[in-house]
Structures are given as structure tokens and as C-alpha cells.
N, C-alpha and C positions, 0 to 999 in steps of 0.2 A: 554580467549585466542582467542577466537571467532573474536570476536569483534576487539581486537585490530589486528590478520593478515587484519582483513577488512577494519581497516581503514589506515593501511600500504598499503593496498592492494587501498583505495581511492586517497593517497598522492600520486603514483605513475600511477594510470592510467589515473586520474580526469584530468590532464593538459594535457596529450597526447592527449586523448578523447575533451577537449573541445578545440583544435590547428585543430584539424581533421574535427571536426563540422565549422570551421570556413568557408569552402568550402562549404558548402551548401547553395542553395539556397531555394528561397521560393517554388519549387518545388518537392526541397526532402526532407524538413521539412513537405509540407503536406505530403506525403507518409508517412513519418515519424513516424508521427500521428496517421495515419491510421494504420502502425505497431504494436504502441504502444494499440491501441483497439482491435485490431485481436488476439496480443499474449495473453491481461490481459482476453479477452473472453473465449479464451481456457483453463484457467487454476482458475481462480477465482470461478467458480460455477461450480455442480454438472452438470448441463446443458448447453454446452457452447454459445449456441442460446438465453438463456435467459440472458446470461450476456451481447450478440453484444445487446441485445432488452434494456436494460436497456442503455446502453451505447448510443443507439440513445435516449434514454427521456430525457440523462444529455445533448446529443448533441444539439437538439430541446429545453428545456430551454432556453440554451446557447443564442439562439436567440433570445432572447425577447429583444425588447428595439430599442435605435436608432440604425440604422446601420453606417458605415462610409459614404456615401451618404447622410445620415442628413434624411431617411426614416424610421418609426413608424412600426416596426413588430411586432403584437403579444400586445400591450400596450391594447386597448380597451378603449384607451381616460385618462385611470388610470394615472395621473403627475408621482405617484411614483415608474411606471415600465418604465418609460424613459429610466432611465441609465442600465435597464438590473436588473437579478436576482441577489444578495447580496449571495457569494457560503458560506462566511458565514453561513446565516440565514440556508441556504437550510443544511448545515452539520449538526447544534446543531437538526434541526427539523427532520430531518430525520433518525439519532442515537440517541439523547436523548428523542425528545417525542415520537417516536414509542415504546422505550422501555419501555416509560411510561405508554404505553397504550397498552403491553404487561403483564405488568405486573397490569393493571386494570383489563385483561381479565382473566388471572390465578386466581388472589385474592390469593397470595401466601402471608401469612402475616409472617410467621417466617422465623428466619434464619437460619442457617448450625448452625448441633451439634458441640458443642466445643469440641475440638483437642487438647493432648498435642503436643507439639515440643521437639522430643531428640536435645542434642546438637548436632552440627553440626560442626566435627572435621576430619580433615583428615590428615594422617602423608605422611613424604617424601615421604617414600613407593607408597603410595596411586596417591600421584599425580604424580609421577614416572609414573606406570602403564599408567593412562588414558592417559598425556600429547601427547602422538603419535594418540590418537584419536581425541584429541582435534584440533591440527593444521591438520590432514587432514580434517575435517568437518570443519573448519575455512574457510581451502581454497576451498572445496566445496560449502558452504551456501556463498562466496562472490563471486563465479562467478554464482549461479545461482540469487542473489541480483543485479546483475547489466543487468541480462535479463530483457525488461520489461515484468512485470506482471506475472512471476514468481514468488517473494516472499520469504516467510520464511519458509512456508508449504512444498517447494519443497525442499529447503536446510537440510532441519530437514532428511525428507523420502531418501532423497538420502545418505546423511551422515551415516544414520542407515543402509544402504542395502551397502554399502562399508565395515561396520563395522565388520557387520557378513560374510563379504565375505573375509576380511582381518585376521581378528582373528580366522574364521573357527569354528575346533574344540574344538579348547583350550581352548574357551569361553563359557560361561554358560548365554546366551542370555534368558531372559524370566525367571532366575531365580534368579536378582540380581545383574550380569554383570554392574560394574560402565561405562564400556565403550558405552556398549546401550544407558548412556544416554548423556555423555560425547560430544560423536560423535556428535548425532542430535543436540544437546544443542550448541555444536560451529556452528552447521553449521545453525541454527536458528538465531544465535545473529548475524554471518557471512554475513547474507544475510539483516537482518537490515540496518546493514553498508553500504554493496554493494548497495541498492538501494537507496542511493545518488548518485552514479554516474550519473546517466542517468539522475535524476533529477538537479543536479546541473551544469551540461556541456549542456543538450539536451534541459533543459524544458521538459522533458517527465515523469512523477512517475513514480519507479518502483515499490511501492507496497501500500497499502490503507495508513499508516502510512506516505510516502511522500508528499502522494496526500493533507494531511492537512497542511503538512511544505511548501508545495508548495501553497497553498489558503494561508498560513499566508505572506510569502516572495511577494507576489502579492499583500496583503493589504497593505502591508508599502512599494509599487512604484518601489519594488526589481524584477527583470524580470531573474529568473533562465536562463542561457543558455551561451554559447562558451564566449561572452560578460562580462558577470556577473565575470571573474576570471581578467579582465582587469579594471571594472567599478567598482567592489565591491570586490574588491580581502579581503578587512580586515575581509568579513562576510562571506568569502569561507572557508577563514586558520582559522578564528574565530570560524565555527562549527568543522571543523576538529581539531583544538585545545581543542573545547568544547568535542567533542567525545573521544579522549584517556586520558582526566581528570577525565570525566566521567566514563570512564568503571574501574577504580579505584576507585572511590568513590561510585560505587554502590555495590563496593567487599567489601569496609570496613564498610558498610552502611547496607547492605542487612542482613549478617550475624550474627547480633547481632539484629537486630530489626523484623530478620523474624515472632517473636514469635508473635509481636504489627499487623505487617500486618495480620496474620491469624486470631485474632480475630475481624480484619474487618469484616469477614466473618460471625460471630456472631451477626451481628446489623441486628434486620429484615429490607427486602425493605420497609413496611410500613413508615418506617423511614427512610432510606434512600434516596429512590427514591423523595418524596416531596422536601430534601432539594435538589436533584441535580436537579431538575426541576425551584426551585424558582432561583436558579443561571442561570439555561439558561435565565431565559427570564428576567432576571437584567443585562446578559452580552446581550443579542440582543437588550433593550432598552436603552441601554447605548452607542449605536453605531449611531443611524441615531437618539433617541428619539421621536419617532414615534409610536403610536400605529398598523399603519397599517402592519410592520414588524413582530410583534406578531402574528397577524392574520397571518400572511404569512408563519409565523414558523410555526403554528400550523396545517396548511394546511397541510406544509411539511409531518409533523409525521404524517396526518393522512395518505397521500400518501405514506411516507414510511412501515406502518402499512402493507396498502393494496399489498406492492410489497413484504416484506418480507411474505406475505402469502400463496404469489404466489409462496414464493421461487424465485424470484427473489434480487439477490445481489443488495444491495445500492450502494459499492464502485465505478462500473463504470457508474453510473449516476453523481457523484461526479466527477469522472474525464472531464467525457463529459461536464461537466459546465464548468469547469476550462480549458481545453483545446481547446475545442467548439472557442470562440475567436480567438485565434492564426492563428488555424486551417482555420478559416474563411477567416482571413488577411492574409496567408501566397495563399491561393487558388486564392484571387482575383488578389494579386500581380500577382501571375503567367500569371493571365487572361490578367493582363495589358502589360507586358512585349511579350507574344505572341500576344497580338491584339484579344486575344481569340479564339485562337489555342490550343485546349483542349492537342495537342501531346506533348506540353510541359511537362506533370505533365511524363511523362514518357521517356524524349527524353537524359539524359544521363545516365551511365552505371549505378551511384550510384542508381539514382531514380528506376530502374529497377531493380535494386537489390534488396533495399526495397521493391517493390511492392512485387517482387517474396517469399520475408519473410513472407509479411503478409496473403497472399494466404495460405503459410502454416502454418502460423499461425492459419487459420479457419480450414482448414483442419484436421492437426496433431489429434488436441484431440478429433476427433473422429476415431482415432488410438488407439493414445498411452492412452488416460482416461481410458478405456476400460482393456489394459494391467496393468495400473499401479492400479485401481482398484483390477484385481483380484492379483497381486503381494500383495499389502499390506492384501488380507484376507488370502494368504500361509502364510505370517511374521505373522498375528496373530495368525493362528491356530495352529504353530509351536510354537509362546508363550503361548498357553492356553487363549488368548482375542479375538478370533475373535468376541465377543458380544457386543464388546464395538469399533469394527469399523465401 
């Protein structure tokens, strides 16, 4: 139920949204940008300083290579960092082999005890009750899915704190309440959905999951943005068609084969993790056929190794690569068009609007993290879990 008010909720904002965008210039697309790193800083990590830090090493990347002037940044004479970092390689290497080398460090060699599954049956009744939880967390997890850098995380906590403020007393929160999960669970899939907006009108992700739909639309020459509903309008309605086919076919799909998926869970990583390692590096050698790209992945994971150590988030190192460009072109533009009148990036009301988001963007969460922190350990100690937040 989630999912499809969001993506009703896509059919109806996505062209407003990208007719709106069409009015921008390359001054408020860079603000834009910078929006878009401010807000995903504040909310993607524990620490919102280590997510802006991270988000400059995806920006810096970003850089390497020739520039539009036909000038060598960053190459070191290397022929095959000409064209720039491959956001590719830098993805599999920095999600797949870190975890690889995660899980070398553990030496965790079994897997998860086996689990039965009761069936999984619910009568009119049943979805009678939730359905009012359902579409208000729907439409919650899709407008916070189309904030950037917001997410699902945010739709879920917010859904559940409506829930229990809606239902009150009459509900049995913490003790088996379907609505507890009801609520978060639409407003989780809700926000899935919703962060296509931003990414298919703006060019901007709204959440780690866009961020690679957005590297893959970039490798087959498709440039997300206001554009893309007039140039590739068949692969706009095409995912949006893809998206309410699918949220059917993972209801009729999911429920009978949950039992097959939980004893995935059952295969130790010793086994697992090999074969999903020998895949990455057949899928990166099968792109340029280069050995030096393997190296390069491997660098990756080891550098993602060392930031996840740090506690530093990988996602907006990811975006930084992938936006990093745009962002670059959209700055010089400006540069060219004022003569190099820096006033520009801030001289109409839009762009100044944006700046003033993204200001609070850094700001807020060290406000509001703080509040919605100790919020969630009162919802757990009120559930009997605060040990497991």
C-alpha cells in the first residue's frame, strides 16, 4: 500500500516537479547540489560532519581526469585515469570488497540458526484494521522520500510516531500491535518510491538506492533531470510502469517463497561471500577488460574498509563522484555567463532560497539528531527494547 500511494504520489508530482526545474539555471542547479550534500549530511550518519567529509572524497574524486579545458587533474601520467574515476568500479569496490574484508576480519564462518516460518495469512478483518495505517505511513514515507537525503529511515520513525499518537490508547504498541508495523513498513516502501522524484526531475538521489539507479542511467548516456521527461520520456513512464507491476509481483511472489529466502540465511559467508566476490570482479572486467580496473576496485574496498572504520558513511562519497561533474559544469557555466562574478551563484530569489535550505541543512541536525535520538530510546523503553537501539 506503501509503495503504490508513492508511486501515484510520483505520477502526479514528477511532471510538475520537472516543468518547475525547467527554470533553473546553472546557478541554481549548483546550489541545488550543494542542497542536496547539506541535507543527505544531516541525516545519513551518526555524525553529520563525517558524512559533509565523506561527501568532499566523493567530490575530490569526482575530479580526476581531464577537465572541460582539455587540463590533466590528478591523472599522474596514468593513460587510464584520463577519462575520470569509473563510479562503477568505485561502487562494487567499496560495498562489495570492504565487506569482503570484513568479513576476513571477523572469520565468521557459519550461518544463522535455521528458523521455521508459520504461514503467513491474514483475513479481511485483519487488513480492515491496519489499511488506515497503511495509507497514512504511505503518504508520510513519500514526502519524506522525496526530501533529498532523507530516505526510508526517516519515513519508517516518523510513520511509527504518528501511529502511536493516532491509535493512542487503544493500541497495544510493543506487544504485537500489527499497526506498529503496518505504519513504518508503508511509510519505508513510501519513501523508496518518493526518492525518484528528485532523482528523475532534478538529477539529485534522494536516497543510497537512487544513487546506483542514477550511476546506472549515466552509464547507458541517459542524463536524469527536467529534460529526461521530454528526451526519454518512454524510460520515465517505463520505470513508473515498472514500479506498480512490481509492487504486485513482489506481493504475489514474496509470500509463498518467504520460506526459500530465509534459508538464504542458512548458507555460511565462507560460502557465500567468495561467490559474490568472484562476480564483482567478472562484472568490472568485463566493462573496460583491463586489469588495471581491478586494481582499482580493490583499492576501492580497501579504502572503503578504512572509512567504514572510521564510521564514516560510503553513500555520500558515492554521490560526490556522481554529482561531482555536473556540479563542476553547472559552476563554471555560471562563471562564464557572469564573466566571473561570483554574485551570480546567489543573485535570484530561487538560488537564495536554496542556499538558505542548505545552511539548514548543516545546521538542523545538530538540533533535531539530538531530539529525535533521545525520542526513539522513550518509543523503545516504552516497548521494553531500548537495548536493541
Amino acid at each position: 500500500m506503501g509503495s503504490l500511494i508513492a508511486t501515484f504520489g510520483l505520477i502526479l508530482l514528477a511532471p510538475l516537479l520537472a516543468d518547475f526545474a525547467l527554470t533553473f539555471g546553472p546557478a541554481e542547479y549548483f546550489a541545488l547540489f550543494l542542497l542536496a550534500f547539506a541535507t543527505l549530511g544531516g541525516i545519513t550518519g551518526k555524525n553529520p560532519m563525517k558524512t559533509v567529509v565523506a561527501a568532499c572524497i566523493g567530490l575530490m574524486i569526482a575530479t580526476v581526469g581531464i577537465d572541460t579545458t582539455g587540463v590533466q587533474r590528478y591523472t599522474f601520467g596514468v593513460l587510464e585515469l584520463y577519462e575520470g574515476v569509473d563510479f562503477i568500479i568505485a561502487i562494487v569496490g567499496l560495498f562489495a570488497i570492504s565487506e569482503l574484508l570484513f568479513f576476513i576480519e571477523d572469520k565468521a564462518g557459519g550461518g544463522k540458526e535455521k528458523m521455521s516460518v508459520n504461514n503467513l495469512t491474514l483475513s479481511f478483518r485483519d487488513l480492515r484494521g491496519i489499511m488506515p495505517s497503511s495509507i497514512r505511513g504511505g503518504i508520510l514515507g513519500f514526502i519524506s522520500g522525496v526530501l533529498p537525503g532523507a530516505g526510508a529511515s526517516l519515513g519508517s520513525f516518523v510513520g511509527y510516531t504518528l501511529e502511536k499518537k493516532v491509535v493512542g490508547k487503544k493500541g497495544y504498541f510493543g506487544q504485537g500491535d500489527p499497526r506498529g508495523v503496518a505504519g513504518p513498513e508503508a511509510g519505508n516502501n513510501g519513501a523508496s518510491s518518493g526518492a525518484l522524484v528528485p532523482m528523475l526531475t532534478l538529477g539529485v538521489p534522494g536516497s543510497g538506492t537512487t544513487a546506483v539507479l542514477l550511476a546506472l542511467l549515466i552509464s547507458l548516456n541517459i542524463t536524469p533531470g527536467p529534460l529526461m521527461f521530454t528526451q526519454n520520456a518512454d524510460i520515465v513512464w517505463g520505470v513508473i510502469a515498472a514500479l506498480l507491476i512490481g509492487n504486485f509481483l513482489l506481493l504475489v511472489l514474496n509470500i509463498p517463497l518467504v520460506g526459500i529466502f530465509v534459508k538464504l540465511l542458512s548458507v555460511p559467508p565462507m560460502f557465500l561471500l567468495p561467490v559474490v566476490t568472484m562476480i564483482a570482479f567478472v562484472g568490472i572486467y568485463s566493462i573496460s577488460n583491463t586489469t588495471f580496473d581491478l586494481y582499482f576496485m580493490v583499492a576501492f574496498g580497501v579504502a572503503g574498509y578504512v572509512l567504514r572504520k572510521l564510521e564514516i558513511p560510503l553513500v555520500p562519497v558515492i554521490l560526490g563522484l556522481l554529482l561531482g561533474p555536473e556540479m563542476e559544469k553547472n559552476l563554471r557555466h555560471a562563471m562564464d555567463i557572469s564573466d566571473g562574478d561570483w554574485t551570480i551563484l546567489w543573485d535570484s530569489g530561487l538560488a537564495i532560497g536554496l542556499w538558505v535550505f542548505a545552511g539548514l541543512g548543516l545546521i538542523l541536525p545538530y538540533i533535531v539528531g539530538p531530539i529525535l535520538r533521545r525520542r526513539m530510546k522513550v518509543e523503545a523503553a516504552e516497548a521494553g527494547t531500548e537495548d536493541q537501539v
